[in-house]
Structure formats: C-alpha cells, structure tokens
ZALUM-939853 format. One record per residue (C-alpha): residue in one letter; x, y, z. Coordinates in pm, 1 decimal, padded with zeros to 6 digits. Example, Ala and Ser with C-alpha at 12.3 -4.5 7.8 and 13.67 -1.06 7.14 Angstrom:
[pt a; [01230.0; -00450.0; 00780.0]]
[pt s; [01367.0; -00106.0; 00714.0]]
***
This chain:
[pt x; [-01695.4; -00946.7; 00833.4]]
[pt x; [-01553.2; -01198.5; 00523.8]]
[pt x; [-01566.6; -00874.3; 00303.3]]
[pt x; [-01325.5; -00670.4; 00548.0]]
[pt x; [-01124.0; -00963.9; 00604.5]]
[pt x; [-01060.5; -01013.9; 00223.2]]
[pt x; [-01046.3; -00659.0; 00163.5]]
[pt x; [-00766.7; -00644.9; 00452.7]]
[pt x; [-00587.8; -00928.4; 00292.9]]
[pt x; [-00589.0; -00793.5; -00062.0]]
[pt x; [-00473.4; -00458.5; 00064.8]]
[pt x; [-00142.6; -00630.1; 00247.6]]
[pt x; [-00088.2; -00838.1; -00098.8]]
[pt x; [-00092.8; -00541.2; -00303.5]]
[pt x; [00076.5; -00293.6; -00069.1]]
[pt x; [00366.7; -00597.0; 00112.1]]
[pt x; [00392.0; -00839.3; -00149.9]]
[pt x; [00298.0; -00689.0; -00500.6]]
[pt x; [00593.7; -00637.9; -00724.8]]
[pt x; [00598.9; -00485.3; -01026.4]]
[pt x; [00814.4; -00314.5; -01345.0]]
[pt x; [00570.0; -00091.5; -01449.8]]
[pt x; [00585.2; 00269.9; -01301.5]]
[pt x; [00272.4; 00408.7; -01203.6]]
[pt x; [00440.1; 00788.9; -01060.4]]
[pt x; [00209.4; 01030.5; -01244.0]]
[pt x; [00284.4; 01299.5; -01009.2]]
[pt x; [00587.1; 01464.7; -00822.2]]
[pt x; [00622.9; 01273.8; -00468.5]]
[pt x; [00730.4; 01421.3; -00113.7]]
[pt x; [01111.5; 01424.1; -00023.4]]
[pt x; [01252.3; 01184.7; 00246.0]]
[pt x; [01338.3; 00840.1; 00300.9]]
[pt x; [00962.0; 00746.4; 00421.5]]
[pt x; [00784.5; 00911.0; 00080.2]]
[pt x; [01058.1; 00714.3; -00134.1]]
[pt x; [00915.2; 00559.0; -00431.3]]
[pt x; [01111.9; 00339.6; -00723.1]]
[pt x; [01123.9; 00514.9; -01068.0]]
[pt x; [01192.6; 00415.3; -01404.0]]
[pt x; [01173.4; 00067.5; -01508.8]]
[pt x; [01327.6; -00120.9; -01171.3]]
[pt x; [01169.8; -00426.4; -01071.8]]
[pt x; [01035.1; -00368.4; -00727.4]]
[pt x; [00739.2; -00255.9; -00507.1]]
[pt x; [00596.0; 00069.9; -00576.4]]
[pt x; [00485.9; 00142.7; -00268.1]]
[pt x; [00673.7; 00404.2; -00018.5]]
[pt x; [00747.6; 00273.1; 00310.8]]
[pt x; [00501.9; 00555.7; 00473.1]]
[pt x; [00206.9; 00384.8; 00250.9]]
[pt x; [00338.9; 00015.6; 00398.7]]
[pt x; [00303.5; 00163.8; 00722.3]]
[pt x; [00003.9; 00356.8; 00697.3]]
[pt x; [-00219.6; 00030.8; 00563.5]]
[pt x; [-00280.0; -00138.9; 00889.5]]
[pt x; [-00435.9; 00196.2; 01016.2]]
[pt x; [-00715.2; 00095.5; 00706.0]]
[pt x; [-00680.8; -00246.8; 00828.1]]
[pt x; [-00841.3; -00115.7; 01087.5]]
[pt x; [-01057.9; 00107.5; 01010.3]]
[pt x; [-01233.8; -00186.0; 00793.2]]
[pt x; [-01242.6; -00415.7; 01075.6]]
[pt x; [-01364.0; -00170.8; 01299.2]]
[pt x; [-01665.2; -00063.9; 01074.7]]
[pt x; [-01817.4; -00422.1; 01062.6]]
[pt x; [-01891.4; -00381.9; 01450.7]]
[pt x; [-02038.8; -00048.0; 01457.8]]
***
C-alpha cells in the first residue's frame, strides 16, 4: 500500500506540478484543445490536459490493485 501511495504521489508531481523547458515531443500529437502540448523552448508543463485528466484513472488503478 506505501508503494501505490508514493507511486500515486509521484505521478500527480510529475504530471500537476512538474515544469519544465526542455521539449520532450518526439512524435506528431492529436489535434484539439484536450491533446494540446507546449512546443519549442516555453517554460511550462508538458503534459496535455487529457493526460492531467486521465492520471487519477491510474491513481486508481494502483490503489485498487493493492486490495485484490
């Protein structure tokens, strides 16, 4: 259970929180304001607001595993 729960909180740090000038976009991304992504050298979170939301749904699914 401590190794979901630290797992869980590194995953919010790194997807929330982490901020970041280098740009990690190897490949072509999705269109739309949910799959948009900063380019270049901009200071800012790399993450896409579809990847902030779809974190707590791993969230889960590591919590979840520890009781089954």
């Amino acid at each position: 259970m401590i190794v979901s729960i630290l797992e869980s909180g590194y995953l919010i740090f790194m997807f929330i929180f982490f901020k970041t000038s280098i740009d990690f976009n190897v490949l072509k991304s999705p269109t739309g304001k949910w799959f948009k992504h900063l380019i270049g050298e901009e200071y800012g979170g790399r993450i896409c607001p579809f990847g902030k939301v779809a974190i707590f749904a791993l969230i889960f699914i590591f919590i979840v595993i520890v009781y089954f």
